[in-house]
Steps between C-alpha positions, in 0.01 A plus 500: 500500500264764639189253355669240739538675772093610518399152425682407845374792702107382354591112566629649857173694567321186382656272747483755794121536430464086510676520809303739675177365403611185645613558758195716608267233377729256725445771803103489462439112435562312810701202449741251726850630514662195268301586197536876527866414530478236218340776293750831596801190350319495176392828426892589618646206220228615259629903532822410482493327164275792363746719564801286366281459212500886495865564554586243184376779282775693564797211465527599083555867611785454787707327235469821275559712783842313551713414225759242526 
């Protein structure tokens, strides 16, 4: 469980990193305000799944945690 549980803090400091170097990157570049929109969407959907990818890792340990 503990293994789990530091595999989501590193996937969480991954995606907070990608998300700060995007969004500064998105600061400095100068671009219309639809495709810095269209972009902020994406990198939001793309986040999201990373972490739901990362908080599926620790589905096979909540059903140990509760017995039926």
């Amino acid at each position: 469980m503990i293994e789990t549980l530091i595999s989501l803090v590193i996937w969480l400091l991954i995606v907070g990193l990608i998300w700060w170097a995007i969004t500064t990157i998105l600061g400095v570049i100068p671009l219309p305000e639809p495709i810095k929109t269209v972009v902020h969407v994406i990198l939001i959907v793309i986040l999201c799944l990373i972490v739901i990818y990362a908080l599926m890792g620790l589905l096979p340990h909540l059903h140990t945690a509760f017995p039926r």
